[in-house]
N, C-alpha and C positions, 0 to 999 in steps of 0.2 A: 528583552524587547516585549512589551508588555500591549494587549491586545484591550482597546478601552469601550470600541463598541461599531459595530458597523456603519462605513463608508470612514472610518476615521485611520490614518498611518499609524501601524506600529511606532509604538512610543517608548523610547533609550531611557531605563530608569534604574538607578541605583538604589536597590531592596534589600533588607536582611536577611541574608542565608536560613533558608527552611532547615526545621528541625524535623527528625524523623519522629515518627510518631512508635509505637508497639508496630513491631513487624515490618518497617520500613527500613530501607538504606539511602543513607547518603552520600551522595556519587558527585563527581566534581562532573563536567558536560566536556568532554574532548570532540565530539563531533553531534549534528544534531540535521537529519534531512528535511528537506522541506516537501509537503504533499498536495496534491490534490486538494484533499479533507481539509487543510488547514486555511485553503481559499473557500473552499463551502462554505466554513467557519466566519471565514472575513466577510464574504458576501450576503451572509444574514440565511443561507440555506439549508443550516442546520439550525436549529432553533436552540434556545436557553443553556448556551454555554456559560461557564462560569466568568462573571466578570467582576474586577477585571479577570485577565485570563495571561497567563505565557503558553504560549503554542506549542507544539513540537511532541512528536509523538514517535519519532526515530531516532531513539538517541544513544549513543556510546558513551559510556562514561568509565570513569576509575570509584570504585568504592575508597571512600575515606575514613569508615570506621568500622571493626571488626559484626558481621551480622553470624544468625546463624546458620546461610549459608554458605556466603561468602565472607571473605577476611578483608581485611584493608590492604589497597593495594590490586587486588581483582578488578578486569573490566569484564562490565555488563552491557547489554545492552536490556532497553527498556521501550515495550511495546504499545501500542493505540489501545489494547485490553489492562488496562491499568488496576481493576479487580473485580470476581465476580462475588456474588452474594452466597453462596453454596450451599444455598438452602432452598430455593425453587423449587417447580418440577423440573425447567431447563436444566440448571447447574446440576441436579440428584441424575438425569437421565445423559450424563456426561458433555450436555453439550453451552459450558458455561458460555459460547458466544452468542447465547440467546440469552442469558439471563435476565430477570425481572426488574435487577437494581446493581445494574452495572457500575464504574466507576471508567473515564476513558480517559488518556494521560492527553493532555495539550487540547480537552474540551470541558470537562465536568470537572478536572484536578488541572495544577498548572503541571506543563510539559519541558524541554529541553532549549528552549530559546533562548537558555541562559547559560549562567558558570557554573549554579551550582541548583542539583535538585532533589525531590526527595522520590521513592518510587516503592512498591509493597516489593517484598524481597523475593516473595511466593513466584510473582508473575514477572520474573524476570530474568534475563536469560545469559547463562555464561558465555562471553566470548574468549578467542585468542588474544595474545598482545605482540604475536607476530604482525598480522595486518594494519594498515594502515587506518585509521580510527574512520576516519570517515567515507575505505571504501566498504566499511561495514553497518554504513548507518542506513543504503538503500536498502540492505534487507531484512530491517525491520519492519516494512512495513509495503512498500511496493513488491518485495518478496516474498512474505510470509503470507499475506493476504491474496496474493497473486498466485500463490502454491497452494491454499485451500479453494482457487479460481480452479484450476487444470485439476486436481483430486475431482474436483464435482465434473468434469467432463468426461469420468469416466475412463477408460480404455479406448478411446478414439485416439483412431492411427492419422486422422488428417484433422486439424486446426485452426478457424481463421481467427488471427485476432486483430480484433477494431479497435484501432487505437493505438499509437506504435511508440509507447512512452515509457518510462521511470520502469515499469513495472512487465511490459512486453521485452522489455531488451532484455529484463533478467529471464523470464519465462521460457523467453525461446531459448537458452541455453540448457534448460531443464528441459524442454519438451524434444529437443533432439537429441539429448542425453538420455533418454527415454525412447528413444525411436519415432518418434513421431514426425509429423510432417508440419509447417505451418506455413500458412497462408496470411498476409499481412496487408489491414486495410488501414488508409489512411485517407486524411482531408482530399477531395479535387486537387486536384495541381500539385501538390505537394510532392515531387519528386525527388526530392532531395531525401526525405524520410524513406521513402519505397526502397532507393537507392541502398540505405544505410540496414534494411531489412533483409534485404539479399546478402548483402556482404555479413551480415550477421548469420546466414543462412537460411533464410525462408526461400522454399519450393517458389513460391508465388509472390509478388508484390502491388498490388493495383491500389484505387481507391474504393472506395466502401462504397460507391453506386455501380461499382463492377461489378458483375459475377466470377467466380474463381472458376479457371480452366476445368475442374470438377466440383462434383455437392462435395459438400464437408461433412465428417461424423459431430461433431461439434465448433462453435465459435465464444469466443469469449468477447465481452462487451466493454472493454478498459476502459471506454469515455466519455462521459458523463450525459450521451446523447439519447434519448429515448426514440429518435428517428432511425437506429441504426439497428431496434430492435426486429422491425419489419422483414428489414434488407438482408438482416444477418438469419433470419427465418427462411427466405427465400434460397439461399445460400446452401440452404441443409438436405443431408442427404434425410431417405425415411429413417426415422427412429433418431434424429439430429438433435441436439439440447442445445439452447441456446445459454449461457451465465455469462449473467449481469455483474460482475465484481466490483462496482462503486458502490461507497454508501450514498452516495447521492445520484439521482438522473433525471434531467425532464421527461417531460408527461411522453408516454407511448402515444405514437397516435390509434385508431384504430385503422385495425388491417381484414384484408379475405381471412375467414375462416379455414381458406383450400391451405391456405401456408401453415397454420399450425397443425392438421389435419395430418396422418399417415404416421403419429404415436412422434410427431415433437413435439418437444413441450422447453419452458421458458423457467429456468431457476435463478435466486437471487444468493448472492453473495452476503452473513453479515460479521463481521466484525474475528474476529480467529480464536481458536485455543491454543491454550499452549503445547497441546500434543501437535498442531499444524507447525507452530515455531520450534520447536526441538528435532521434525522428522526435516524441515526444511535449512535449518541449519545446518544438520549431520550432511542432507544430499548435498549444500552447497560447497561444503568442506570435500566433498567425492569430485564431485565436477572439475575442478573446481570452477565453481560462477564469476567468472568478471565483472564488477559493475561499471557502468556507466556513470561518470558523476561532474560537478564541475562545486570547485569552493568558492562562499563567500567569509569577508568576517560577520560577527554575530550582528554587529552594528550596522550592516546593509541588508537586515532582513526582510524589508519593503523592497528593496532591488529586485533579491530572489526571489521571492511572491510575482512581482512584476513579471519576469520573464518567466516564467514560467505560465501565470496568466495568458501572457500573447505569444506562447509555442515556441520562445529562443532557445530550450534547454534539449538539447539532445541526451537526455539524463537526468538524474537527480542534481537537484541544485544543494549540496550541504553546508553548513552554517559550521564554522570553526571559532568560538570564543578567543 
């Protein structure tokens, strides 16, 4: 399903099978989730993707040819960090999801919205072939990125998070496996979500112009809202951090300085390492994490975009070739 240029539907096209290149694997696509980022993409809000482009940046797959990490026959899974440069100061000072000349799988390289792809072998991650392929593809990316979300909030015993999605349903499973408390904000009126928060087990369920029954030691900002930055300030107890964990957000407005005042302050989330994907794997295999998810075939990948778009996904939407 091949992405040809903003405002225009994913396009059903029959390609040549990618060759790997030095250091790549070629993996057949058994599952593949759909994200967030991958509508940024569509919508033109992330700027100079490669085009054309195939999408897909959570993908499961089977290795089809002997590498030299994996053998053929191996499932992988392959993440939004598609490769770093390792030669920066980022990359030299360990922290390659800064890097200076990154490579992102389903943005700058093509991604998993097909049958067949190719991926660097380095940055790729072993899975089980007990589990079912595509309840393993939401945590590539709404789980690995969403675990280096909660790592930056520290050791905070109480949680809100804004935005109650793909990536919050996996979190809170981690954050109370972890003893933590969470606190769940969602759209006005939405009480179906609030609903779905508590029975997930959050302490608290309101909407995000609530205040929570108590300040928070931190909140996390799942949703692409720059209005929620304010609200979720307010929300904090002293010494409160608020993290941003989208690559993308509208404009903050400005706010009192009394709100950030008393040692909070406002971190951003960018892009993961692979030390966040190996620590958050091993916890999710502890947990073990449920995901949330619902299937499409590869060929209704406009569908899934769709609903996910206007909020119908209680989960990740995955793409099944």
């Amino acid at each position: 399903m091949v992405f040809e240029g903003v405002g225009i539907p994913l396009k059903e096209c029959d390609l040549p099978a990618p060759e790997p290149k030095k250091g790549q694997i070629k993996v057949r696509v058994l599952a593949c989730g759909v994200c967030r980022t991958d509508l940024h993409i569509i919508d033109g809000e992330l700027k100079n993707p490669k085009l054309p482009l195939i999408l897909g940046h959570q993908i499961v797959g089977e290795v089809l040819q002997d590498g030299q990490r994996f053998k053929k026959g191996d499932r992988v899974g392959i993440p939004w960090l598609g490769k770093s440069c390792g030669q920066c100061p980022h990359c030299k000072k360990d922290c390659e999801n800064l890097c200076d000349d990154p490579i992102f799988t389903g943005y700058t390289q093509n991604g998993g919205y097909a049958e067949i792809c190719v991926a660097e072998e380095a940055f790729s991650f072993p899975l089980s072939k007990d589990a079912e392929p595509a309840s393993q593809a939401p945590l590539l990316c709404a789980g690995m990125i969403g675990y280096r979300s909660l790592k930056m909030a520290g050791k905070a015993k109480s949680v809100g998070f804004y935005g109650f999605g793909a990536a919050a349903r996996l979190l809170i499973q981690v954050a109370l496996y972890q003893g933590r408390e969470v606190y769940a904000f969602t759209r006005e009126g939405d009480t179906k979500t609030q609903e779905e928060a508590r029975a997930l087990g959050a302490t608290w369920a309101g909407s995000s112009k609530e205040m929570p029954p108590k300040l928070l030691d931190a909140a996390i900002i799942f949703a692409p809202v720059g209005e929620l930055v304010p609200l979720a300030l307010k929300a904090l107890d002293k010494g409160g951090k608020v993290v941003c964990g989208g690559i993308h957000m509208s404009d903050i407005p400005s706010f009192p300085y009394a709100l950030l005042w008393e040692e909070r302050s406002i971190q951003s989330v960018a892009n993961l390492t692979r030390k966040d994907g190996e620590e958050f794997l091993k916890l999710a295999a502890e947990i073990p994490i449920k995901p949330i998810y619902q299937t499409y075939p590869l060929s209704e990948a406009n569908r899934a975009l769709s609903d996910l778009k206007k909020g119908k996904l209680s989960g990740t939407a995955v793409l099944i070739p």
